[in-house]
C-alpha positions in Angstrom: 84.6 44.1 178.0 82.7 43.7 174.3 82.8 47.4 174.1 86.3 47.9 175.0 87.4 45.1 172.5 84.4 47.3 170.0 87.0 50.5 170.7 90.1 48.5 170.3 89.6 46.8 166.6 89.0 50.0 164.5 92.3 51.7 166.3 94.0 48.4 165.4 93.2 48.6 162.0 94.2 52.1 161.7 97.4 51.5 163.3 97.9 48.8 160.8 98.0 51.8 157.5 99.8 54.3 159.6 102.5 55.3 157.1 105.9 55.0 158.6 109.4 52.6 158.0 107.7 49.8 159.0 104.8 50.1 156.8 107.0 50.2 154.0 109.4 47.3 155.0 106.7 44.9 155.7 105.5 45.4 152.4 108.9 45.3 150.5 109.6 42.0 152.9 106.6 40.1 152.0 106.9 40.9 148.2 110.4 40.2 147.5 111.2 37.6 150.3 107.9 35.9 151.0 104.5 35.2 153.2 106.4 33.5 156.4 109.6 36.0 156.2 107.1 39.3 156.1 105.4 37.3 159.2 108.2 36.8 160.7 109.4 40.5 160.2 106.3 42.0 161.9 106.1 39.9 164.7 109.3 41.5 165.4 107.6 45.1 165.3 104.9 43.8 167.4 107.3 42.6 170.2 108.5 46.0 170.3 104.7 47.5 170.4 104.5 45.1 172.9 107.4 46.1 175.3 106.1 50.2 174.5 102.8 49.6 175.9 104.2 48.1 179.2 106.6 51.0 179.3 104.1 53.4 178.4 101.6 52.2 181.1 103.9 52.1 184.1 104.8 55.3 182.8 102.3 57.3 182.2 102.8 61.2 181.4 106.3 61.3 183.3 107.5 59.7 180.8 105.9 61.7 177.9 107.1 64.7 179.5 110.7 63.3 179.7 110.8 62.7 176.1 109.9 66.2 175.1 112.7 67.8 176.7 115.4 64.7 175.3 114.7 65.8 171.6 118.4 64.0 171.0 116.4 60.6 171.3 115.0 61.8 168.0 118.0 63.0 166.3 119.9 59.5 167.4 116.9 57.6 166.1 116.7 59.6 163.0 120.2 59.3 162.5 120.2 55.5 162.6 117.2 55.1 160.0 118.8 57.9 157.8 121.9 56.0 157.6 119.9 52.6 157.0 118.2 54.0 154.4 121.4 55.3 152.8 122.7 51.9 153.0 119.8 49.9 151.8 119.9 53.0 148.7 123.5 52.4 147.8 124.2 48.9 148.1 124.4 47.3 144.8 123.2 44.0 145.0 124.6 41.1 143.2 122.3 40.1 139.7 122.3 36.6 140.8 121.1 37.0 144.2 118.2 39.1 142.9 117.3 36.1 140.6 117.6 33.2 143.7 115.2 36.2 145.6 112.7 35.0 142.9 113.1 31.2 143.5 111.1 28.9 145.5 114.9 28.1 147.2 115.5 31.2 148.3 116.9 30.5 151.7 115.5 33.5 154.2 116.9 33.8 157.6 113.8 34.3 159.8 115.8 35.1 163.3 117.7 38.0 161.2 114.1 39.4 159.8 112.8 39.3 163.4 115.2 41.4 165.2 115.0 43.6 161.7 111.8 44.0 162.4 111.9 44.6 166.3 115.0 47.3 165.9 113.5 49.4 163.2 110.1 49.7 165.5 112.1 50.2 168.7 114.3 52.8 167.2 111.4 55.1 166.2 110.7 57.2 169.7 107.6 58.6 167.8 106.2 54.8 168.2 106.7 54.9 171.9 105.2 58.8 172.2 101.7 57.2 170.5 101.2 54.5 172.8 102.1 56.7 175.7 99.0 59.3 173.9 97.0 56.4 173.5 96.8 55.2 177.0 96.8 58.4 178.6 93.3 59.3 176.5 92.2 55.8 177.1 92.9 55.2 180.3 89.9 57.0 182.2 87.7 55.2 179.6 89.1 51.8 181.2 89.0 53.1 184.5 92.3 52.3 185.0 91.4 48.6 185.3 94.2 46.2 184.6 92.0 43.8 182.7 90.2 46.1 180.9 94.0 47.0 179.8 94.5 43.9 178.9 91.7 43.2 176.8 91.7 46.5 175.1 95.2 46.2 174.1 95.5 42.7 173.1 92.8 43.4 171.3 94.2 46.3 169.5 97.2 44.4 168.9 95.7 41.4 167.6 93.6 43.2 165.2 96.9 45.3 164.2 98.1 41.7 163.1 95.4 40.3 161.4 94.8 43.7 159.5 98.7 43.0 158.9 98.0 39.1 157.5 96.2 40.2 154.7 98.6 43.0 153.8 101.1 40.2 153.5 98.8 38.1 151.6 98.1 40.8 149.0 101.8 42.5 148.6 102.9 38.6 148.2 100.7 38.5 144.9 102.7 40.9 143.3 105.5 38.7 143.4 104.6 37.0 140.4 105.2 40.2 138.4 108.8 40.6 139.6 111.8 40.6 138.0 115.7 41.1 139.3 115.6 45.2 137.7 112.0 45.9 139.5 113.3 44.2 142.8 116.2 46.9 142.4 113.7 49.9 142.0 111.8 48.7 145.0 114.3 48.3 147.3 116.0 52.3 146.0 113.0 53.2 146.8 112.8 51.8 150.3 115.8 53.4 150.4 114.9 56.9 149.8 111.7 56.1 152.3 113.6 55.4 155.0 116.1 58.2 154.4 113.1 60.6 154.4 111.6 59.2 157.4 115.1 59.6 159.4 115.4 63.2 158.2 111.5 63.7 159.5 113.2 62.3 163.1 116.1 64.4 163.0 114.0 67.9 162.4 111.9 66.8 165.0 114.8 66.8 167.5 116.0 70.4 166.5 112.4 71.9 166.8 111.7 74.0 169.6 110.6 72.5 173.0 106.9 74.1 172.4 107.2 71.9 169.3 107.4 68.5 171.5 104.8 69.2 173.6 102.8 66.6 175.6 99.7 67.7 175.8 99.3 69.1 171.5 100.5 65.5 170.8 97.9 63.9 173.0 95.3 66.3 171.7 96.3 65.5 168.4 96.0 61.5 168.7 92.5 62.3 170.3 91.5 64.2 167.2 
């Protein structure tokens, strides 16, 4: 058990830096809206980590295989986070509610930030493909043990938030340096992030099958 929770930390840590949407969007929630709200936000991403793994697991490579030849799951998740993005990039956001984003009252809807966070996770079918990777090149390491699978990947996932925590902590110092034009910038530039993350979906679904293969992107995690 030590040594699979020894295997599960560094992954968890890794996962935690893996640049995607939600790396970003944590980052841009806890700076502009705050410790709790940016808290609240991932433990929405890590509900819908939560629901891939058990998916993933009584799954297995049937379902890996599946996804390769339904490359319009890409293009329809794509397609929503392009169209996000273009959103968050285009909306011109009111001067005064900028400045009450910089107060101590700013009122933050937690519930809303949740299923943000759940929905932009749970949209991405490049998420679910890496847990599916994960498990299939884990899994004869755990001997296909139930609790070994449990303890590996609450493990993993527990160190994915704590690794998390302190990302909050230190984007939310950053807050002190803000002002209503640099809260514009960053959220264009979330904007053009997620747009460009969408796009990466989309090409994904029009490559060739040979291009979604199972077993390169299992070889590839295992690298």
């Amino acid at each position: 058990m030590i040594d699979d929770i020894q295997a599960a930390i560094p992954l968890g840590f890794f996962l935690a830096f893996m640049i995607g949407p939600v790396f970003f969007v944590l980052i841009e929630t806890s700076v502009t809206k705050g410790f709790r709200a940016a808290v609240a936000f991932d433990a929405g991403v890590i509900i819908a980590d939560i629901i891939f793994i058990g998916l993933a697991y009584f799954s297995s490579f049937q379902l890996l295989e599946n996804l390769s030849n339904q490359p319009g799951l890409y293009v329809f998740g794509g397609t929503i986070l392009t169209v996000y993005g273009l959103i968050v990039f285009l909306k011109k956001p009111n001067r005064n509610d900028l400045k009450a984003q910089l107060s101590n009252a700013f009122k933050v809807n937690y519930i809303e930030l949740f299923i943000k966070g759940f929905l932009l996770n749970f949209i991405n079918v490049g998420v679910l493909i890496f847990w599916l990777g994960i498990i299939i090149v884990t899994g004869p390491s755990l001997e296909n043990d139930i609790n070994r699978f449990y303890v590996f990947f609450g493990s993993l996932i527990l160190a994915y938030f704590i690794t998390d925590l302190f990302k909050i902590v230190l984007a939310k110092q950053l807050k002190k340096q803000l002002t209503p034009v640099i809260i514009l910038k960053i959220k264009k530039l979330l904007g053009i992030i997620l747009i460009i993350c969408g796009l990466v979906l989309i090409t994904k679904g029009f490559l060739p099958k040979d291009k979604l293969n199972p077993q390169t992107i299992i070889e590839e995690i295992g690298q």
